[in-house]
C-alpha distance (Angstrom), angle and dihedral (degrees) to the residues before:
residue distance angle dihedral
X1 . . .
X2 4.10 . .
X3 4.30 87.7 .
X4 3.85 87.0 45.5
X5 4.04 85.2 51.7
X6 3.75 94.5 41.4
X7 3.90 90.5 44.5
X8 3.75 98.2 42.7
X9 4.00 97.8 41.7
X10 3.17 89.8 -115.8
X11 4.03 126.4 158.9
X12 4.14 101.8 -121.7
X13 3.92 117.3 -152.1
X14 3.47 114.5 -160.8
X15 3.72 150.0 179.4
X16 3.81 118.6 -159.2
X17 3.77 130.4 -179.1
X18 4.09 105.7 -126.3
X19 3.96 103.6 151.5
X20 3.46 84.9 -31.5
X21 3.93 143.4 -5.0
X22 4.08 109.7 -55.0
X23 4.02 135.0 168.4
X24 3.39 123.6 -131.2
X25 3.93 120.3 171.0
X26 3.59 134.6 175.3
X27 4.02 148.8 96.3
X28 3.92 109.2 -48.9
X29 3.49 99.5 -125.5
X30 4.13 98.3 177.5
X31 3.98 139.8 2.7
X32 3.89 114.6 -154.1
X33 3.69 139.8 161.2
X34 4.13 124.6 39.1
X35 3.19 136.0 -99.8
X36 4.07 114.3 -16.3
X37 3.77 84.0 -5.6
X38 3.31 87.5 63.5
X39 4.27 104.0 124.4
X40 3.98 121.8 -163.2
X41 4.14 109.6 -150.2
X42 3.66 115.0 -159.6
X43 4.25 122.3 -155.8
X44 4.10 80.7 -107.0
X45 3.61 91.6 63.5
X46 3.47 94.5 -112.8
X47 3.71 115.9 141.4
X48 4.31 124.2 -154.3
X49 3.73 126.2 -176.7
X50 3.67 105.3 -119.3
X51 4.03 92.3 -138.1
X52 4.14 82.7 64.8
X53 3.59 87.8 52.9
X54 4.06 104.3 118.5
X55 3.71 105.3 161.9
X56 3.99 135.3 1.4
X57 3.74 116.0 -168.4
X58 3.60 103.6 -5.3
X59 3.98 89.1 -50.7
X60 3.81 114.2 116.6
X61 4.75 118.2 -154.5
X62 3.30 99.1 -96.1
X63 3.85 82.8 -119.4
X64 3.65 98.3 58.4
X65 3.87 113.5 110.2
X66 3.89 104.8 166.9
X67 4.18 96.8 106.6
């Protein structure tokens, strides 16, 4: 959902789970790293692992279990 926000231009709203559930929303400006390195930058700056990811426009990972 992140690459379809980055691809699309769209603005991504997210909630991911980094010592506890946090929201982070913006336009995805890049995607770098691989696999758990794999880092989300917003236009604010703000920078989210993608494996803390739980949710990104009201859709929760399929394996996310926390709510």
């Amino acid at each position: 959902m992140v690459l379809d926000c980055l691809r699309n231009h769209q603005r991504a709203e997210m909630i991911y789970d980094h010592n506890g559930l946090t929201r982070a929303g913006g336009m995805v400006v890049s995607v770098t790293g691989e696999g758990k390195a794999e880092m989300v930058t917003l236009d604010s700056g703000e920078t989210v692992a993608m494996a803390e990811i739980v949710a990104v426009n009201g859709v929760f990972a399929d394996d996310y279990a926390g709510c």
